[in-house]
KETOR-927854 format. One record per residue (C-alpha): y, z, x; residue in one letter. Coordinates in steps of 0.001 Angstrom, whole numbers, m for minus. Each point is the difference from the previous one (the first is absolute). Example, Ala and Ser with C-alpha at 12.3 -4.5 7.8 and 13.67 -1.06 7.14 Angstrom:
BEGIN
m4500 7800 12300 A $
3440 m660 1370 S $
***
This chain:
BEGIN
63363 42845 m42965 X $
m1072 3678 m687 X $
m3945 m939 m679 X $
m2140 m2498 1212 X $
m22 m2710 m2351 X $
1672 1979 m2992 X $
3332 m817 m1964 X $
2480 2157 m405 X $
3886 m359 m1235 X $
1896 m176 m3138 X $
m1493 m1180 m3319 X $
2005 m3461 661 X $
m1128 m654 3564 X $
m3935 1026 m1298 X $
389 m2721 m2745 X $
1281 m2459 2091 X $
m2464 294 2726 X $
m2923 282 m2635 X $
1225 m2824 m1619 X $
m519 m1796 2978 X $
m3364 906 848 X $
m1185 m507 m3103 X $
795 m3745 301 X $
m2310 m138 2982 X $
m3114 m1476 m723 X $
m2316 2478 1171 X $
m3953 m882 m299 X $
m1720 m2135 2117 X $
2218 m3143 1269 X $
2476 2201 1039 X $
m150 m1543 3204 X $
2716 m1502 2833 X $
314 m3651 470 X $
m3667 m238 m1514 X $
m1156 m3007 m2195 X $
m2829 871 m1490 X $
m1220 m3783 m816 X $
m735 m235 4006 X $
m2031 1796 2201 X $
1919 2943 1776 X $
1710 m528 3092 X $
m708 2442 2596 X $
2837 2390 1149 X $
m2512 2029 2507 X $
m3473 1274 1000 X $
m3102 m2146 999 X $
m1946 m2678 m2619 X $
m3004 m1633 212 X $
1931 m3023 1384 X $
735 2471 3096 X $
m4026 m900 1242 X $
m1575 2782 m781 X $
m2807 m1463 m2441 X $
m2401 m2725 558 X $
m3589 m464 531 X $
28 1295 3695 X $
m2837 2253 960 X $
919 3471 455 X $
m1555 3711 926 X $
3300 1623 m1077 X $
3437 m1314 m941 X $
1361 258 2949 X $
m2217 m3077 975 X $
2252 m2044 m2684 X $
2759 m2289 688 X $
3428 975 m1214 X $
1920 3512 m639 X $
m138 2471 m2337 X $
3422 340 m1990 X $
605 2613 m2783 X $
m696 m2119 m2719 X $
m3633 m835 1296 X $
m2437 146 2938 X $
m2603 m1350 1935 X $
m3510 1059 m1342 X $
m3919 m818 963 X $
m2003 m471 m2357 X $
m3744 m715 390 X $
895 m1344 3368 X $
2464 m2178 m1140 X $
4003 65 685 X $
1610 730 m3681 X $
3947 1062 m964 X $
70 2891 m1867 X $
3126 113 m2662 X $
1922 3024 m1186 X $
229 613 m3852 X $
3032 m1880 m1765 X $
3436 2537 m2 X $
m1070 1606 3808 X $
2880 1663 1485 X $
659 m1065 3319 X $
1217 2734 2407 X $
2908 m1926 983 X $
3025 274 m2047 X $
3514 m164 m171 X $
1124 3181 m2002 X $
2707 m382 m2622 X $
18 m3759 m729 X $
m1549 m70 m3381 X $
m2826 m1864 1312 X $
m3968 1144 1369 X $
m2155 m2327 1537 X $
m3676 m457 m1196 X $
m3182 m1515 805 X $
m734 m3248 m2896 X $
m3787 1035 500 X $
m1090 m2977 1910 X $
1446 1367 3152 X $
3579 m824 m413 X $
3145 1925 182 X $
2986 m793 m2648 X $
2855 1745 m690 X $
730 1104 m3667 X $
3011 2367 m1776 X $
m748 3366 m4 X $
2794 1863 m2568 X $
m1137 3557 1985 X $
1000 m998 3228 X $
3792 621 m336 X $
2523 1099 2838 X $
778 3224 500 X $
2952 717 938 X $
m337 3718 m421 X $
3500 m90 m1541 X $
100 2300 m2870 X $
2707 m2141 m1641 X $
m2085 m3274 m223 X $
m3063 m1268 m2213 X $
m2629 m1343 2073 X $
m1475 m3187 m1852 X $
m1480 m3429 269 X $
1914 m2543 m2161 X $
m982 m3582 m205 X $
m2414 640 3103 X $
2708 1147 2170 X $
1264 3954 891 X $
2707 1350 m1728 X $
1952 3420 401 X $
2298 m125 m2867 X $
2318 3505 m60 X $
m420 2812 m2792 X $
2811 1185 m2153 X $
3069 1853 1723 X $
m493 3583 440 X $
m3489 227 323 X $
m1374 2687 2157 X $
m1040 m1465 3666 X $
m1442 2129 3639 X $
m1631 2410 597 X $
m388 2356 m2989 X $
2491 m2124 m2193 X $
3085 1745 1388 X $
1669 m3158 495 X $
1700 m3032 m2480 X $
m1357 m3373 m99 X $
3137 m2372 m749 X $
123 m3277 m2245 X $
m426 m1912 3054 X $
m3343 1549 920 X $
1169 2323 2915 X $
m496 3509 212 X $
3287 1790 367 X $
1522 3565 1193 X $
m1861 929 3338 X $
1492 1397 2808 X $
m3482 m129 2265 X $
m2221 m2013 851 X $
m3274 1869 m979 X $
1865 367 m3814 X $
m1022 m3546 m485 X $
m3695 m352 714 X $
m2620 1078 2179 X $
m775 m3029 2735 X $
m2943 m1954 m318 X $
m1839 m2412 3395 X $
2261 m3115 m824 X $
2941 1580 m1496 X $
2879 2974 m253 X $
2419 1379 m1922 X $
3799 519 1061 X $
3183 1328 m1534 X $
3094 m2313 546 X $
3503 1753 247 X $
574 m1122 m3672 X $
m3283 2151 m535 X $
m2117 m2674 m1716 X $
m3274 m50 1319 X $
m1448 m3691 1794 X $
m3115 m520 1626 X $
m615 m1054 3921 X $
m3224 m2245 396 X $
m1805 m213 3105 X $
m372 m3822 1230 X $
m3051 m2134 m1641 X $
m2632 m325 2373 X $
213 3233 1031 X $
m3196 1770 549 X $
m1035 3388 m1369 X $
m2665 2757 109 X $
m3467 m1833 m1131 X $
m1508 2183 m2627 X $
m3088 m1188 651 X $
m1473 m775 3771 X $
m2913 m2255 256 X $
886 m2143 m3183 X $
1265 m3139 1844 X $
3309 702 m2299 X $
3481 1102 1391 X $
3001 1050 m1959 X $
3444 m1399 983 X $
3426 491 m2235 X $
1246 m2602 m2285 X $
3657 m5 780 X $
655 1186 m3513 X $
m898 3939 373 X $
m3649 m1376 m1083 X $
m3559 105 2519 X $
m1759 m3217 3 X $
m4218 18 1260 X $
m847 m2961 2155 X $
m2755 m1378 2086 X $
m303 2390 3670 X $
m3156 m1437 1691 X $
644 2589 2721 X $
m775 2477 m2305 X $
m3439 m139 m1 X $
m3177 2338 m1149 X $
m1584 2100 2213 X $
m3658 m941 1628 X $
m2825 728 m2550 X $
m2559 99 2772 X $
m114 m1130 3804 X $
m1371 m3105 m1245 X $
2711 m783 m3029 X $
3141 m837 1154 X $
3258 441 m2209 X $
2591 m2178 m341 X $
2563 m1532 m2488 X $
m218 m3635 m1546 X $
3038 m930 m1973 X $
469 3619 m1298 X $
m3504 503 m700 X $
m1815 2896 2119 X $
m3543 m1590 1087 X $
m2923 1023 2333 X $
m1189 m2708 3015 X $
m3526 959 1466 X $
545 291 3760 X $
m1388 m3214 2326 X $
m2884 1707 2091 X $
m702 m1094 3283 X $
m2957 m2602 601 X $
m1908 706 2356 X $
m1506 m3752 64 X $
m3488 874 m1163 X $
m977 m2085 m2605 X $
m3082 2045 m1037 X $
2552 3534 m234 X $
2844 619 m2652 X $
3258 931 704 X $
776 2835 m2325 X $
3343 2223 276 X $
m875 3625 244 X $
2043 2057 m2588 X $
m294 3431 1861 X $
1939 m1551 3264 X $
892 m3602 m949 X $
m2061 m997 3121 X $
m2765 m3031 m62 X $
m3427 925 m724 X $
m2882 m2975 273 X $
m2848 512 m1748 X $
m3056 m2699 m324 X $
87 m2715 m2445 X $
m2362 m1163 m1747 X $
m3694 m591 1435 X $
m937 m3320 m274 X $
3576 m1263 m155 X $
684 m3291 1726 X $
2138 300 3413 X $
2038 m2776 2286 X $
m1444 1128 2874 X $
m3364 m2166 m210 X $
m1306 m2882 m2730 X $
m2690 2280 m928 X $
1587 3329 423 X $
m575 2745 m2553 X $
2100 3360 m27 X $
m2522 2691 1020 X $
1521 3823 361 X $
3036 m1383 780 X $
m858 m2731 2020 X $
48 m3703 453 X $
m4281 m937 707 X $
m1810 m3067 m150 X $
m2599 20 m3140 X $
m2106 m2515 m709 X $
m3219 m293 m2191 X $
m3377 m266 1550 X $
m898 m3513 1351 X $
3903 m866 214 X $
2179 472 2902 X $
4191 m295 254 X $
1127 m3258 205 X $
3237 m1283 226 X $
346 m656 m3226 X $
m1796 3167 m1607 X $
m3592 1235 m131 X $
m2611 m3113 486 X $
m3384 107 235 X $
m1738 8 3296 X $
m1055 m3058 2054 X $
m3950 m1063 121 X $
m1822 m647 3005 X $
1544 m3308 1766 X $
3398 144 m2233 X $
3086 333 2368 X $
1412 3159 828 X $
2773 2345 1712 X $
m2016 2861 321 X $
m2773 1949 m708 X $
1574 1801 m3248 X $
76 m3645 m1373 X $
m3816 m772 265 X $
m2842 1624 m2209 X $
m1793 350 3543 X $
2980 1836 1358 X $
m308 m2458 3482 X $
2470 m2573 184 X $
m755 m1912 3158 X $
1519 m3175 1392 X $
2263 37 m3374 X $
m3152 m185 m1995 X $
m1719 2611 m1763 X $
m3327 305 1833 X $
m2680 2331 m546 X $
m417 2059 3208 X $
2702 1271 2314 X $
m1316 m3159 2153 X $
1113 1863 3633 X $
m760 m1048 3377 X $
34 m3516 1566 X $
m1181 m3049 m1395 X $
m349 903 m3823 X $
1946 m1393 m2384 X $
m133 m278 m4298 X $
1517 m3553 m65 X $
m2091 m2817 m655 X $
1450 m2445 1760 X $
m1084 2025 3238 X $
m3046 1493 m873 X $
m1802 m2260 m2013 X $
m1303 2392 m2541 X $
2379 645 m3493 X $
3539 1184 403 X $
175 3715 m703 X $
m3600 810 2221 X $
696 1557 3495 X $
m2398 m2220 2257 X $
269 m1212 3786 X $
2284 m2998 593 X $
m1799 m3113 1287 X $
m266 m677 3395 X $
2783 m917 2057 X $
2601 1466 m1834 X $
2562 2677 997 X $
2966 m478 m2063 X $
794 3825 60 X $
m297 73 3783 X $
m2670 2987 m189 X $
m1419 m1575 3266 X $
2730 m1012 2109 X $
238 2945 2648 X $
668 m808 2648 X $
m1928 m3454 247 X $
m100 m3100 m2923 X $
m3265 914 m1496 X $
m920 m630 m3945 X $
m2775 1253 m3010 X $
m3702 m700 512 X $
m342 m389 m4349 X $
m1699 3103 500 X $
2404 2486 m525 X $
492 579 3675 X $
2310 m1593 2555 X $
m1771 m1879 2657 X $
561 1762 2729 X $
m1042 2860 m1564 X $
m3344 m929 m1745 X $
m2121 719 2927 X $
m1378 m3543 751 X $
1359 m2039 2479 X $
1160 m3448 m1933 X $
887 m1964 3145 X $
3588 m199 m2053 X $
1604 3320 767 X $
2369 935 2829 X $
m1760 2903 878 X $
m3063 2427 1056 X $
m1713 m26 m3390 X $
m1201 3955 342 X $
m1168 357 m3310 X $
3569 2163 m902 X $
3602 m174 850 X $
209 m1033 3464 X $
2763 m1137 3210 X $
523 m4008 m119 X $
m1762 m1641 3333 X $
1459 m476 2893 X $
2072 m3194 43 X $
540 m2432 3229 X $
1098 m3315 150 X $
m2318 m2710 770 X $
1278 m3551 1307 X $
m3530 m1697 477 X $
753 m551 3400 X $
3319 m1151 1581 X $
m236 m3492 1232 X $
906 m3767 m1660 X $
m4017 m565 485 X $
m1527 2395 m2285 X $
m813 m514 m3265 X $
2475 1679 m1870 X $
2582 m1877 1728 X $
1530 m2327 m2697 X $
2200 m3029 769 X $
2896 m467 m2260 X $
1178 m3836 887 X $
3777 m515 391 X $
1939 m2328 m2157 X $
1895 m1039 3591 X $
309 759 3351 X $
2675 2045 190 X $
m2182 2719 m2887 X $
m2484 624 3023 X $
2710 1227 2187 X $
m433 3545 m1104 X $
m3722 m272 427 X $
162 1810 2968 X $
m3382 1960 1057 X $
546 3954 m674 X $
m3483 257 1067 X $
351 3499 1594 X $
2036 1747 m2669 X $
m3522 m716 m2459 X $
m1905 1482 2948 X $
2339 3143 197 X $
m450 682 m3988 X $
m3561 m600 m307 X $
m1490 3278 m528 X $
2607 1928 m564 X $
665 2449 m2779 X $
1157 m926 m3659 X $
625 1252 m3282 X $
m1932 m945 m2721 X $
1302 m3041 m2067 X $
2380 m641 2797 X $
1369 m4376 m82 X $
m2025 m2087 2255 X $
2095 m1446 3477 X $
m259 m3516 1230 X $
428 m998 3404 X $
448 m3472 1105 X $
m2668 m1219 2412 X $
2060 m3199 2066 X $
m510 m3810 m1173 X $
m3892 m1332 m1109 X $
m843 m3886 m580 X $
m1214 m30 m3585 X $
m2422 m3247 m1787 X $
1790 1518 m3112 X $
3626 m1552 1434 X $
1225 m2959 391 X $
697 313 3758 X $
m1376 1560 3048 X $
1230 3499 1031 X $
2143 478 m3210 X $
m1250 3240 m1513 X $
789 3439 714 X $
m3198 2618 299 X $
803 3114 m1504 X $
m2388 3157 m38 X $
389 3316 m2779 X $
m966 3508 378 X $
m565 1766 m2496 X $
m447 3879 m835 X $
m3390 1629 m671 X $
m2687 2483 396 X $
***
């Protein structure tokens, strides 16, 4: 064809081929395998059936579901996910060249594929008309002897070849997908390169690549691996389904709650500035974002419980520390007003007498904290005071009452005298004979540990003291005396 989309030829090839075209319906349901009583079907691109829309929460729409397509994309608006259509008739970007047909967007983010009469091949043949007829290309030949190549010197002939070359460069000039050659019956015949083959993208960074059409013709497709450069540090390009788009770069966290993680556009590195004061953090119930920190906040009179701020315990309520009582003393596991330190105070009623929540001495006797167990068993005098250290001597106490803290006595062990005769000697009366045959006197092993060195609270030691007639048993001789030392000052 000698111009794009022009018709050239004799008067009766002109007719013919106007003829033709003029039986096309041309107008708006000139469209390919369309019914226009039913919705579109979709040829291409991304709809709103693709995922894109919704109700989803969003800060931009990259936060939306779905892909963006040609026809439509993913939007955010007023914090919501939302699919954003392309007007009705949109060209997509890719097409097949030379096929009569053009794909558009049906405004509601589908692709469909219509007739297009402009979009004839080219078979940059000077000898052919380049049409669409009845939706499909044509390339009907011009009237014998037209003028055809390069500066008209050569003859088209009835059969649409051009005719009398004797080189190759007579013919044509060669385009991407296509040249010219001059066969020894010098007619002139075209040489396509192979469809698929890929050519010279006129545009970089357009997520488009151009590829021959087997025919002579370039055809624009989809090249995700084309995609746009960076528009920042922090805005990524890339390609999704032919479409050049912009992903902000992930920052690092830096697992601080109470700090943003913000990409820095002048390096692309992480910068972590404070959030919020006052924002809630993980870190603690209670805790409250301060200069970029997690801290515990609570109002006056409250302190952090488990579950949140509560107000603080009264006098006598129970406790787990001092933060949790309005007396700040938590003693005992009650909140109590006074430290309460040193021995023999406690804030519990049940040991002091007075109400729960009042530091005041235990009552006498007591010593469940073991304050005054060291070394010796000793116990509270209900005075605040541990009784051997009250400085008065209560005739109870396994010590030298000095008034202060003081050694424990000196302990020895005392038998009562170490013979079957004396007093302490007690008779335990055998239930036979043959129990008193142990009964043996160990008479001088009492004498040997009487006065002797012990410790304090040491177990008392019996020693048997040889058979005793007893009134209290029912025979004579049948009871066994025994005698026990025991330990003390």
């Amino acid at each position: 064809m000698r111009a794009r989309r022009s018709i050239g030829g004799g008067p009766s090839a002109l007719l013919a081929v106007l003829a033709a075209l003029a039986a096309l319906p041309w107008g708006c349901a000139d469209v390919i395998g369309a019914d226009f009583d039913r919705p579109f079907q979709a040829t291409g691109g991304a709809g709103p059936g693709s995922g894109g829309g919704g109700s989803a929460g969003c800060v931009q729409p990259a936060d939306c579901a779905g892909a963006d397509g040609e026809c439509g994309h993913r939007a955010c608006k007023g914090g919501l996910c939302a699919f954003q259509a392309e007007p009705p008739g949109t060209a997509v970007a890719a097409q097949a060249s030379g096929d009569c047909a053009i794909v558009v967007c049906d405004g509601k983010g589908v692709a469909f594929t219509r007739t297009d009469a402009l979009d004839v091949h080219e078979d940059q043949n000077d000898c052919t008309v380049d049409a669409c007829v009845d939706g499909l290309p044509v390339n009907q030949a011009v009237a014998g002897g037209s003028p055809c190549g390069p500066g008209g010197k050569l003859t088209c002939n009835t059969s649409g070849v051009c005719t009398g070359c004797n080189a190759d460069a007579e013919c044509g000039q060669p385009s991407a997908c296509m040249a010219w050659h001059c066969a020894d019956d010098h007619t002139c015949g075209p040489t396509f390169a192979p469809a698929g083959s890929v050519i010279a993208d006129p545009t970089d960074g357009d997520c488009l690549g151009s590829t021959c059409d087997g025919k002579g013709g370039v055809s624009v497709g989809v090249d995700d691996g084309d995609a746009p450069p960076n528009q920042d540090a922090c805005h990524l390009g890339y390609c999704s389904g032919g479409n050049p788009m912009w992903a902000p770069k992930p920052p690092d966290d830096d697992g601080n709650v109470c700090t943003k993680d913000v990409c820095d556009p002048n390096g692309g590195g992480t910068v972590h500035p404070p959030a919020k004061n006052g924002a809630a953090c993980a870190a603690s119930p209670c805790g409250k974002c301060q200069q970029g920190a997690c801290k515990t906040q609570c109002a006056a009179g409250h302190y952090c419980a488990p579950g949140g701020c509560a107000p603080k315990v009264a006098l006598g309520g129970g406790c787990g520390g001092g933060d949790e009582c309005t007396s700040s003393h938590c003693v005992d596991g009650l909140c109590c007003d006074a430290a309460c330190l040193g021995a023999c105070l406690a804030c519990e009623a049940g040991r002091t007498g007075v109400a729960s929540g009042t530091c005041a001495p235990v009552k006498a006797g007591d010593d469940a904290d073991k304050e005054c167990d060291a070394p010796w068993t000793d116990t509270c005098n209900g005075a605040g005071k541990c009784g051997c250290h009250d400085g008065v001597k209560g005739g109870e106490e396994v010590g030298v009452d000095c008034g202060g803290p003081c050694d424990p006595c000196p302990t020895t062990w005392h038998c009562g005298g170490c013979d079957s005769k004396v007093a302490t000697a007690t008779a335990e009366c055998c239930k036979s004979a043959s129990d008193c045959t142990n009964c043996l006197s160990d008479l001088p092993g009492c004498k040997a540990l009487t006065g002797t060195s012990c410790a304090p609270g040491a177990l008392d030691v019996v020693f048997a003291a040889g058979h005793v007639a007893s009134a209290a048993c029912q025979t004579q001789a049948d009871a066994c005396a025994v005698l026990t030392c025991s330990c003390k000052p």
